[in-house]
C-alpha positions in Angstrom: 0.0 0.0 0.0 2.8 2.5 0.7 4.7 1.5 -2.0 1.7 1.8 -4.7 1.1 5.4 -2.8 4.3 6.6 -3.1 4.5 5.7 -7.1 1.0 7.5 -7.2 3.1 10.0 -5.7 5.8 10.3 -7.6 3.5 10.0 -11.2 1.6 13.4 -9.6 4.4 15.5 -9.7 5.6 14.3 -13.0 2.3 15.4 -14.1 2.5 18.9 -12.4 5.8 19.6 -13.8 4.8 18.3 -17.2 1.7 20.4 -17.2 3.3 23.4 -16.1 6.5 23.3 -18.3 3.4 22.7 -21.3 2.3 26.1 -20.9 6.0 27.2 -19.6 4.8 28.6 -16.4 1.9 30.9 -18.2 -1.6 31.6 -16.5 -3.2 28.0 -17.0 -0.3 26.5 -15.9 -0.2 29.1 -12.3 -4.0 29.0 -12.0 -4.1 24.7 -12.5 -1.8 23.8 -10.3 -3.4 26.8 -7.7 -6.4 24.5 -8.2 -4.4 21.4 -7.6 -3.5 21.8 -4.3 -6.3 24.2 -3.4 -4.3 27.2 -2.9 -6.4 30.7 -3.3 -5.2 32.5 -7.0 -2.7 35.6 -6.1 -1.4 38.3 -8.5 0.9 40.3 -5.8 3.6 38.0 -5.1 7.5 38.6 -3.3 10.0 36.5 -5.8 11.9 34.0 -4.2 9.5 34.4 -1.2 7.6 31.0 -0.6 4.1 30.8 -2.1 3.5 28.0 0.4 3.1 30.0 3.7 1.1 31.3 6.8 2.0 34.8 7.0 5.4 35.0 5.3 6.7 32.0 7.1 7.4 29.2 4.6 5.9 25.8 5.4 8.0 23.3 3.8 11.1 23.7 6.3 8.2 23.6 9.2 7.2 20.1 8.1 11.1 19.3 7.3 11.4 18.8 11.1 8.8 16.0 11.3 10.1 13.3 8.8 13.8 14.1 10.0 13.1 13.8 13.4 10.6 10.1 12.8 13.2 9.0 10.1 16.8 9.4 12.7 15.0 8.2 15.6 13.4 5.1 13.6 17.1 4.3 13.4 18.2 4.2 16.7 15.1 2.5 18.0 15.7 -0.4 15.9 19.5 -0.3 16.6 18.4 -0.9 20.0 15.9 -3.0 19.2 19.1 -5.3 17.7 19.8 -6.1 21.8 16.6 -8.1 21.4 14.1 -5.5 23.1 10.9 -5.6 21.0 9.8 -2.9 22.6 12.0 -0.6 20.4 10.7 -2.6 17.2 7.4 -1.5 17.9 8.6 1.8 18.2 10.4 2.1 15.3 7.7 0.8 13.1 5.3 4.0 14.3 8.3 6.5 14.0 8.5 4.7 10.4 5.0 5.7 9.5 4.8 9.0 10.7 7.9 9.7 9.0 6.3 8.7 5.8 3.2 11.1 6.5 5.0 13.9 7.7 7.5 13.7 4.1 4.7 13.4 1.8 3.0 16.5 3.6 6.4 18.0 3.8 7.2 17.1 -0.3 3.2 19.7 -1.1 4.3 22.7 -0.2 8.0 21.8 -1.4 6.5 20.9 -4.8 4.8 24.4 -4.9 7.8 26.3 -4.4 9.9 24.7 -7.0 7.5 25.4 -9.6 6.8 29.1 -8.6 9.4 30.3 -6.4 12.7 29.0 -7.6 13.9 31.0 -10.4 14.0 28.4 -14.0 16.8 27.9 -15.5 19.2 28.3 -12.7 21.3 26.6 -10.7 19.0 26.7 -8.3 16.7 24.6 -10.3 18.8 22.1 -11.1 19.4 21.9 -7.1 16.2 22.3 -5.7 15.4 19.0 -8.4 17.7 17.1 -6.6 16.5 17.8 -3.4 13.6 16.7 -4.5 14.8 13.6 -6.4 16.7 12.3 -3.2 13.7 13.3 -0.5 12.1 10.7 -2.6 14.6 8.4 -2.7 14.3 8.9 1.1 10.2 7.7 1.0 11.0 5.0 -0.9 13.7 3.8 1.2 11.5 3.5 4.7 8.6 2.7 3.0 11.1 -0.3 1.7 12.3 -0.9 5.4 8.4 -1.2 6.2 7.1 -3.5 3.7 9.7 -6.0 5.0 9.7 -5.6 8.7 5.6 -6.5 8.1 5.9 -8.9 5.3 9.1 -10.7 6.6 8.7 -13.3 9.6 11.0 -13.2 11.6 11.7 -10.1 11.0 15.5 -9.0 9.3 16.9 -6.3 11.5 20.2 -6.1 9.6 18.1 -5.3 6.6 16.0 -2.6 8.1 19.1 -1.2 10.1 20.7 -1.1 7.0 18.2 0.4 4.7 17.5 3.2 7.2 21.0 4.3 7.7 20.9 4.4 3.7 17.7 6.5 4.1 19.3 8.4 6.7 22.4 9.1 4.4 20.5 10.7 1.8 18.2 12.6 4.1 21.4 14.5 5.4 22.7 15.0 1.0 18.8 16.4 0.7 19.2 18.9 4.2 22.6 19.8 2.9 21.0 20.8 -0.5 17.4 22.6 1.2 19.8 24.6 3.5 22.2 25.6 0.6 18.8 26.7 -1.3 18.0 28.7 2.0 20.9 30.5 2.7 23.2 30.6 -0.4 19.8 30.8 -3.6 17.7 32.8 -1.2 15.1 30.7 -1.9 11.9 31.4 0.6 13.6 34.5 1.9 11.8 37.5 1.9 15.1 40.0 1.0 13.5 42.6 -0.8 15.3 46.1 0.3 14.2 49.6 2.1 12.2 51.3 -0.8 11.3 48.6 -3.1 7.7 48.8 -2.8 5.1 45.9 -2.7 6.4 43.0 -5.3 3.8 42.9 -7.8 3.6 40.2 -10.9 1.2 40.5 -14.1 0.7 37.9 -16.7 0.3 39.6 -20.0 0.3 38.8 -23.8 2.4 40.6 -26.6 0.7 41.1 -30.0 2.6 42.2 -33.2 5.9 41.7 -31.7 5.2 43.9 -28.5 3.1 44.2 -25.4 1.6 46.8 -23.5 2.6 47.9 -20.2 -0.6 49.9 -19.1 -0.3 49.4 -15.0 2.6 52.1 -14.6 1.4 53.2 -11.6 3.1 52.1 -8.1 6.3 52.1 -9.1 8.7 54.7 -8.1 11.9 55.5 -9.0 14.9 52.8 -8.7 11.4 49.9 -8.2 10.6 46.7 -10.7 8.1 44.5 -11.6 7.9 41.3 -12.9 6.4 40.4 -16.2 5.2 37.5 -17.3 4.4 37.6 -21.2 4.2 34.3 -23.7 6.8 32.4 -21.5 8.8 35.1 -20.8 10.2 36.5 -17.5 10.6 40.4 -18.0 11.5 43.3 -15.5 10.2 46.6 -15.9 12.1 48.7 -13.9 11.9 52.7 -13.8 15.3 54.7 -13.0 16.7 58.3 -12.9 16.4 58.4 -16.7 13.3 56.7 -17.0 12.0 53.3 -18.1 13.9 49.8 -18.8 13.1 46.5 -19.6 15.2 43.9 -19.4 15.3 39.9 -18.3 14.4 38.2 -15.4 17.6 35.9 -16.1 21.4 36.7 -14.5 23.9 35.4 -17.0 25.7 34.0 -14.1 23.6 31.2 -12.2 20.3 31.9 -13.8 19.3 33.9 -10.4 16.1 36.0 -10.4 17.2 39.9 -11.0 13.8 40.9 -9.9 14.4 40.2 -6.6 17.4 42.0 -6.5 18.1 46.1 -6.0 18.0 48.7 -8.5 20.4 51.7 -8.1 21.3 54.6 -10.5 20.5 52.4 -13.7 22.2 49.2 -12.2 20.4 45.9 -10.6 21.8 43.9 -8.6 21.7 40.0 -8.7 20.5 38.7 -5.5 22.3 35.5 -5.5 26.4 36.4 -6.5 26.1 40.1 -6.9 26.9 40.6 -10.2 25.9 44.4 -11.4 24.5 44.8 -15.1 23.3 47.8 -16.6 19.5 48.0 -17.3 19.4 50.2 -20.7 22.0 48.9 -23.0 22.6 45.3 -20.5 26.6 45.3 -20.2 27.7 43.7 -17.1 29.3 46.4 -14.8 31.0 43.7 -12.3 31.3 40.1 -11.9 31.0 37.2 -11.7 28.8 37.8 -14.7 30.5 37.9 -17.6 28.1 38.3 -20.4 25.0 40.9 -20.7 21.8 40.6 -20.0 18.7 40.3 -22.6 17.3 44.5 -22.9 13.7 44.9 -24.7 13.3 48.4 -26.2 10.6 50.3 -25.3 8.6 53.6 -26.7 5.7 55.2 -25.8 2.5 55.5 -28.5 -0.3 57.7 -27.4 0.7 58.3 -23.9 1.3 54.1 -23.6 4.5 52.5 -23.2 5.0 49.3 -24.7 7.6 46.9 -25.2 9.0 45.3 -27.8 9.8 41.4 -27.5 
């Protein structure tokens, strides 16, 4: 049964991420997975801050604590239980199961942040994928140990001792991995700086090579916004000498220059630093080493628009 649910488990997120990469992260693709998991539709969002939380505070490294804590301590209970003490067999077996439940709930919110929080195309990406990958491999693992310690008579405590300290190996790769995402990508962090006004995000089309920006309004000087038009990440940022547009993408490590900072003309990447140059894209310091993606814009009858 807990095999058969974690393969159900595993086929739903390769549908999410096949539906979502289908429509490359447009409105469908936001609004059906929203739908999925029953989460209410938002258009004012922070970037890189968690779309899976109670008042700013993420929830998938809340419910990290529960399968970590049921998955070590399943470990030493039935190393104990190896001095013949059934006692700790017993105990093992529950921390087994609510390990299980606390990872899967643990993997929902998870799931929702690598599709809309974690910048694509990025290092970040790529890592947050394995993370993923091995937190499975983790499931898969105790529910292993679990199907055998009730299938098997007598039961084989080498084999369960040493499937769990395999399990417990690649929980601690996985931790390594969510807390390098955490602290090194950013990722869940609300980091926006003094002055950058209330992140804001809008899904828009382009038509005859260019799309409208009609919502100017909010942002001041030296403030962005993220646009999402036909698959593309685009920032809209307003500076000194006026308007710029420019891409969501650092040449670097793929990091998210929306939620960086904008000073005289220059953004910031949030993730190594490097500096480009929001009008003409040149990289005005490293690590970057090539420029960033610029979309010209003009204004027609007192409406700017941008050309893609």
């Amino acid at each position: 049964m807990l095999i058969k649910g974690s393969l159900g488990y595993l086929f739903s997120v390769i549908l999410v991420k096949y539906i979502t990469n289908l429509f490359d992260g447009g409105r469908f693709g936001f609004v059906f997975v929203l739908q999925l998991f029953s989460i209410p539709s938002a258009r004012v969002n922070q970037q890189m801050k968690s779309k899976a939380n109670i008042k700013g505070h993420p929830l998938h490294p809340i419910l990290v604590c529960f399968p970590i804590a049921f998955f070590i301590g399943a470990l030493i209970f039935d190393v104990l239980a190896l001095l013949n003490d059934q006692n700790f067999n017993q105990t093992a077996v529950y921390m087994v199961i609510a390990g299980l439940v606390g990872g899967l709930a643990a993997a929902i919110p998870g799931l929702i942040d690598f599709i809309f929080t974690v910048p694509p195309n990025s290092t970040g990406k790529k890592r947050a994928a394995k993370h993923g990958l091995i937190n499975f491999g983790v499931i898969l693992v105790f529910s292993a140990s679990l199907f055998f310690r009730l299938q098997m008579q007598p039961v084989p405590k080498l084999l369960i001792v040493g499937l769990e300290v395999i399990g417990v190996i690649l929980l601690t790769f996985a931790g390594w991995m969510g807390g390098t995402l955490v602290y090194s990508n950013q990722i869940g962090v609300d980091h926006r700086y003094a002055g950058a006004a209330k992140w804001k995000e809008e899904y828009l089309k382009a038509t005859n090579g260019r799309v409208e920006f009609a919502n100017t309004s909010g942002l001041e000087i030296n403030q962005m916004r993220l646009l999402h038009v036909d698959g593309k990440r685009i920032v809209v940022a307003r500076t000194e000498t006026g308007w710029a547009a420019f891409s969501d993408h650092c040449t670097h490590r793929g990091g998210s220059l929306a939620g960086g900072a904008l000073v005289c003309r220059a953004v910031q990447c949030p993730w190594h630093g490097s500096h480009f140059d929001v009008t003409i894209g040149d990289v005005i310091a490293g690590p970057a080493k090539e420029k960033i993606i610029v979309y010209p814009m003009e204004e027609e009858n007192g409406k700017l628009y941008i050309k893609i």
